[in-house]
N, C-alpha and C positions, 0 to 999 in steps of 0.2 A: 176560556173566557165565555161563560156562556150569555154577558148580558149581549156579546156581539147578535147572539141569536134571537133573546131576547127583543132587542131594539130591533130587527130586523122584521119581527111579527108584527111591535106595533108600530112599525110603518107599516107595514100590510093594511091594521086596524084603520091608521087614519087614511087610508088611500082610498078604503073600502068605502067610508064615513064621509066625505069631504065635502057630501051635500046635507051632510045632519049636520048637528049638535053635536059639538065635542067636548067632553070635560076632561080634564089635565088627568083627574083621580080616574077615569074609567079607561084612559089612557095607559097610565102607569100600568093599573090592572092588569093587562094586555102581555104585559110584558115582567110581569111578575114582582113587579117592585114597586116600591114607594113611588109618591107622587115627587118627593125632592130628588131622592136618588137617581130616578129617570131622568128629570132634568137636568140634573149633574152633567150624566153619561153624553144624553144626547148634546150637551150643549158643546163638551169638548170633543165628539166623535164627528161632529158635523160642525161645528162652527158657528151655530147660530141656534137661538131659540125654537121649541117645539112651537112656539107662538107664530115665530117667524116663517116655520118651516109650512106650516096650515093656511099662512095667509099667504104664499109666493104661490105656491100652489094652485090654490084657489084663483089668483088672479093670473096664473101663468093657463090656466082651463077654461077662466071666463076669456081669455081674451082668443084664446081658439075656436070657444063654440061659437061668440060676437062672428066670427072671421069666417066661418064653416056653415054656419047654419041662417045668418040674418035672423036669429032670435033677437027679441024688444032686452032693452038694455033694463027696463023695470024688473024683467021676470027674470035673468039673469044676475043682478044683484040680489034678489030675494035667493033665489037657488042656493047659490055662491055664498051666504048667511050674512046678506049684507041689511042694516037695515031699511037703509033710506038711497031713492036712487042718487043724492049727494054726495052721501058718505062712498057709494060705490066708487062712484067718478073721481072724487078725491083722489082715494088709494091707488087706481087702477091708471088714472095718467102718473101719478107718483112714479109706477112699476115699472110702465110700457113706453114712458114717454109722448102716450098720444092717448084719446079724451073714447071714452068706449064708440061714442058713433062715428071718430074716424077710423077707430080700428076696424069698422066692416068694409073701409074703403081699400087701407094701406095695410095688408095683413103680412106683408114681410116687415113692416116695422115694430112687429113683437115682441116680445121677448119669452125665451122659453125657459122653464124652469124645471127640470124632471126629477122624476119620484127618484127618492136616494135610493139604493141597492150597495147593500152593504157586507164585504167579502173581507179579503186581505186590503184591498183597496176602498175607500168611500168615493163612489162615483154619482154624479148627478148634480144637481142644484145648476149656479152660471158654469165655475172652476174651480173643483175641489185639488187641494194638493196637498192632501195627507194621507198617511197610511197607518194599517197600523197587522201586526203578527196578531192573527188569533190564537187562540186555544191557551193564551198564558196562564195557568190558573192562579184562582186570588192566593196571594203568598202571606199568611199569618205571620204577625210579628210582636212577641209580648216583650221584648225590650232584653231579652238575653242576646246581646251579640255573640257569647261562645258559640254559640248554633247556628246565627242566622245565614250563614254563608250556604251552609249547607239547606240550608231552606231554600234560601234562594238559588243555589246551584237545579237543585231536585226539581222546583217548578219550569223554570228556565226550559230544561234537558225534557221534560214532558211535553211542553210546550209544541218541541220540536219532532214530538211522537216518540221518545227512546221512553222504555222500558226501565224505569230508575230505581233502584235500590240505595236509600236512604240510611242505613244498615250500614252498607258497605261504602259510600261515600263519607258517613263519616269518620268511618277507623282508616281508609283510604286519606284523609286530608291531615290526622294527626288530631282534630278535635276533640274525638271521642277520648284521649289519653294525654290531654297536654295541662301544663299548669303554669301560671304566668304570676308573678309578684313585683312590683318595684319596690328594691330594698333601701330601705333609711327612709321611706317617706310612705303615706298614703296620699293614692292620685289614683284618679279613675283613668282608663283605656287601658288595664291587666286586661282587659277579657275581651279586644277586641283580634280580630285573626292576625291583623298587620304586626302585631307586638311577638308578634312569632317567629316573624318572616325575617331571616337575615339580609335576603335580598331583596327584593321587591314583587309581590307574587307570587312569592314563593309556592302558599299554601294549595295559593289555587293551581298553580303549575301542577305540582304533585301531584293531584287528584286527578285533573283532568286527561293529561297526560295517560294517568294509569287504566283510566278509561277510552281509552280513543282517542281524545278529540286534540286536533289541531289547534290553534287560537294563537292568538298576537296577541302580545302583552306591550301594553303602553305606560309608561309614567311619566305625567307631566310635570317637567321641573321651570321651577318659579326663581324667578330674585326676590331680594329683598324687600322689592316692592308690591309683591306679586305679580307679576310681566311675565308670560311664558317664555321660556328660553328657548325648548327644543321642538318646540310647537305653536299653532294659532287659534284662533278660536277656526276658521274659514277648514283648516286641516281637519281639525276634530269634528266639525259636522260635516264633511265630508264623508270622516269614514263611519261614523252612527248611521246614516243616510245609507250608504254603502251599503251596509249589515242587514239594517232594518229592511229593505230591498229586496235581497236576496235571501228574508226569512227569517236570518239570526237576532234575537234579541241582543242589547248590550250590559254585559256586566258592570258596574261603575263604581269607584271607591270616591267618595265625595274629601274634599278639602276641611269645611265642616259641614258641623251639622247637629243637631239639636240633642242627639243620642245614636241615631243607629246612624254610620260611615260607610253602608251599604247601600246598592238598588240595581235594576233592572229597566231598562229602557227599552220599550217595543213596539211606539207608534210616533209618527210627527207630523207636523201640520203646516204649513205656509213656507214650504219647504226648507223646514229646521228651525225656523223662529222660533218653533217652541217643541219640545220634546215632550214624551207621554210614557207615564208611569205608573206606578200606588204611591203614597205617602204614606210612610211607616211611622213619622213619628205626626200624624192628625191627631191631639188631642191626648197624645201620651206625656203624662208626669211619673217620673220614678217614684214609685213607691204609694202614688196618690190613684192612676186611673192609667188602665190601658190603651191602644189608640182603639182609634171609630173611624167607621165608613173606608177600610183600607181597601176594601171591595170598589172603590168608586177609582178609576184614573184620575191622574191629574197631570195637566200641561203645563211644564214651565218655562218661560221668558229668561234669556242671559244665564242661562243652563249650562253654557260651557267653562264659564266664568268659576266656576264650583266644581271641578273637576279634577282630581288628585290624580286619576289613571282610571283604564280600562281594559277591558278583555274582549275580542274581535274574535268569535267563534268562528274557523272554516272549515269544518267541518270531519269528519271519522275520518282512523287510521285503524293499524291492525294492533293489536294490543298482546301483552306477556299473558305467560299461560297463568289459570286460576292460584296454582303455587308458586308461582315467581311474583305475582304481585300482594300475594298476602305476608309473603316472606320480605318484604319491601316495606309492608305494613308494620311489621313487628321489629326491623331496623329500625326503623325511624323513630317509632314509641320508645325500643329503647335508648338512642341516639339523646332525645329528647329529654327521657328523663335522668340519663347521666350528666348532661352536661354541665358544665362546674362554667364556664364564661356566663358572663349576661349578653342579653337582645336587645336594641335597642333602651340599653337603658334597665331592662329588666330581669331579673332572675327569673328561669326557668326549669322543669322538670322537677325531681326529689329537692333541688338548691332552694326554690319559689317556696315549697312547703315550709321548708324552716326558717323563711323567713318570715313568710306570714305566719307562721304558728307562734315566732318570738313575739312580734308585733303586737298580735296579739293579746298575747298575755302580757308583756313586759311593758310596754308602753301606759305612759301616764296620761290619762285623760280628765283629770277633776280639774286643773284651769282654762280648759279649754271651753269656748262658748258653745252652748247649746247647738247651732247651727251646726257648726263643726264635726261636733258629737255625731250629730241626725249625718253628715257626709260621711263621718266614716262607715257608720252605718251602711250605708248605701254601698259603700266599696265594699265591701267587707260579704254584702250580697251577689256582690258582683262577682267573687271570686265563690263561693258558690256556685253561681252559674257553673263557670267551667267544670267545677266538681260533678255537679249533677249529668253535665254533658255524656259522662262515660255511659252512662243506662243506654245512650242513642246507637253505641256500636257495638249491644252486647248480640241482638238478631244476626249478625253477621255472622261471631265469631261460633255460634251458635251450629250455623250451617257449613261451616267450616269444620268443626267437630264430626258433623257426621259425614261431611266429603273426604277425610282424609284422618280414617281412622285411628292410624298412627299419630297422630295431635290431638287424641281426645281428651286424654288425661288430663296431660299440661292446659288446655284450652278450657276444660270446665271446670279446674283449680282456678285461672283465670278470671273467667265470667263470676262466678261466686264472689271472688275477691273483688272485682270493680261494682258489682251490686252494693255489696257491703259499703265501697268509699264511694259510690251517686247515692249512696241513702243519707248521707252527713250532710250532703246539700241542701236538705229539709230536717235538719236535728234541732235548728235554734228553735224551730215553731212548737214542738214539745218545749219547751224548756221558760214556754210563754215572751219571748220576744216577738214583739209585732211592730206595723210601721206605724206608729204615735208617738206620743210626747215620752208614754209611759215606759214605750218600747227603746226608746233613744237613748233616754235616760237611764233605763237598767244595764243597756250596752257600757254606759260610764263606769260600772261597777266594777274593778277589775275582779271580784269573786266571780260576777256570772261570765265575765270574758274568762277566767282561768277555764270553767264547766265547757264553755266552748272550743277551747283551744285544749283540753286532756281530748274530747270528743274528735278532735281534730287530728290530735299524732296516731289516735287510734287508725282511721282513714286513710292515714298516710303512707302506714303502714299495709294496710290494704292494698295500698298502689302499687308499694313497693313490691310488695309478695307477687302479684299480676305482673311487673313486669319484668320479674325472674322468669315468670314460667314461658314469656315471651321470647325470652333469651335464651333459655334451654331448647328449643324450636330450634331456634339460627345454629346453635353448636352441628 
């Protein structure tokens, strides 16, 4: 998080300044960023305006030097950038509670205000009582949930200084090799990780797990009303608080939510009032515009209330050796894509393919309304995603080849074969489907859905061949 560094220079700047002229834009400057975006940051890092923060300042100085020195109270609002010795006096009994020329009488009745200094902790101002984990970095998010877990895993684990390979967390959580359909219908959340997970957490269990780490898995169950059952709100910001405390940021699976069912929590303020994180979906529409400003935190109010479960990192264990958990890797991929049951509702593995693939092609779309049309669309992308996912754990399997020579064969039969099925994730775009009217409508066609769906058992086939040679490994 480098704007924590950032905003900690320009304090410096305006500390340095506080008897000049300040402008907001030579401010930002300072601190390398926009003149809104700064005041974004600073406003939910500190609680208050850069306006506010210049002017407590300022009067929490003037009312020391009045108390210190017997300076004229004229030359001391002028100092202090004040214009008129009225407007001074105003402000400054506002602040102090008492009128500048009694403050050279009663100078314990001041009030102190100090320069912030800002670390893990924000400390200074009257009573700061927020914190927040540095070093989280900004977590990119273009609206493929098959991935974003592992994005957000990857920044998280940095965060906290581990050395993270992205590569291997994702062929580690089942990601890079899984395929998700609901069969008889199109509905969106195939591609979100939960539709994977027989239990609850599963995905992330597995990963983590396989990497070290310790963690409590929580999932909050609701009645019909939504009323926590096994939980409170008073519980849960306890243990967010907790974490955030002692370092660990919190993983969070949201109730809803606009698109992404993910996020990361690693600062709070008024202690727990309001929780502190990015928004992933600022300004995102499927298929129209990506988010913006996810670089900026943001605080939220009745934060617990939205809360499906979480993940309470405690920290490393000792982990299986490099070949027991790659062989764990290539269980599970296959586990995955034999499985003949549904998840959730959903078919999975080689079963997902053929169902999306029939769907595809067999299904009738000419009475259906336009709208309709444009959503399956959008599903139909979504299941894509997942496809494309495999490219993310081919670096892995990669170095695995050459660590364990006797799996190289089978391993870059592999990788070849899932390049070939993450390249069908981007096939419609040759084939000129795009996201407009024009693009919507040709999906109506079932000639150009058949071009999609022949392109498609191609792929599948692909997968299937990768996850032979994954299986001849485990023999």
């Amino acid at each position: 998080m480098n704007w924590i560094k950032e905003m900690q220079s320009a304090i410096g700047f305006i500390e340095s300044r506080l008897t000049e002229e300040l402008g907001m834009e030579e401010i930002a400057r300072s601190a390398n960023s926009s003149s809104a975006n700064f005041q974004r940051i600073f406003s939910i890092v500190t609680g208050m305006t850069v306006g506010e923060y210049i002017r407590f300042r300022r009067l929490s100085l003037a009312g020391k030097e009045l108390a210190e020195t017997g300076a004229r109270v004229l030359d001391t609002a002028l100092k202090y950038g004040f214009e008129t010795p009225e407007s001074f006096t105003k402000a400054f009994t506002r602040f102090h509670g008492v009128t500048p020329a009694a403050a050279k009488r009663r100078a314990s009745a001041l009030r102190n205000f100090a320069a912030l200094s800002i670390d893990v902790v924000v400390r200074g101002g009257f009573t700061m009582r927020r914190k927040l984990i540095p070093n989280v970095p900004e977590i990119p998010y273009d609206g493929n949930n098959a991935a974003f877990f592992i994005t957000l895993l990857e920044a998280t684990l940095k965060g906290l200084g581990e050395e993270c390979d992205k590569a291997k967390l994702t062929a580690l959580s089942g990601e890079g090799n899984r395929f998700c359909w609901t069969d008889g219908a199109w509905v969106f959340g195939n591609e979100v990780t939960e539709s994977i997970n027989e239990t609850p957490f599963e995905t992330e269990q597995r990963v983590l797990s396989a990497i070290g780490w310790n963690a409590k898995y929580i999932t909050v169950l609701r009645g019909a009303d939504g009323s926590m059952i096994n939980t409170d709100s008073a519980q849960i910001r306890q243990d967010f608080l907790s974490a955030i405390d002692r370092g660990f940021p919190v993983l969070i699976r949201y109730r809803e939510h606009p698109d992404c069912d993910l996020n990361v929590f690693f600062g709070y303020e008024q202690d727990g009032e309001k929780i502190i994180g990015y928004n992933y979906n600022n300004g995102y529409q499927a298929g129209v515009s990506q988010p913006g400003d996810i670089s900026v935190p943001v605080a939220w109010e009745n934060w617990e209330h939205n809360i499906a479960g979480y993940i309470l990192l405690q920290g490393k264990t000792e982990t299986a050796s490099e070949r027991e958990t790659a062989l764990a890797a290539f269980r599970f991929i296959s586990e995955h894509a034999r499985k003949t049951g549904e998840i959730r509702g959903k078919k999975v593995g080689l079963a997902a393919w053929e169902s999306f693939l029939r769907h595809l092609e067999q299904d009738d779309f000419s009475q259906l309304p336009s709208e309709e049309v444009k959503s399956r669309f959008f599903i139909y992308c979504d299941a894509l995603c997942q496809i494309d996912a495999r490219k993310g754990a081919l670096p892995y399997y990669r170095r695995l080849a050459g660590r364990f020579p006797e799996w190289r064969g089978r391993l870059e039969a592999a990788i070849q074969a899932l390049a070939d099925c993450a390249a069908y994730g981007g096939f419609l775009w040759g084939q000129g489907f795009t996201f407009d009217e024009a693009g919507f409508e040709k999906f109506r066609s079932p000639e150009a859905r058949k071009v999609l769906a022949d392109a498609g058992r191609e792929a599948m086939e692909k997968d299937r061949f990768a996850v032979e040679q994954f299986e001849k490994l485990l023999e």
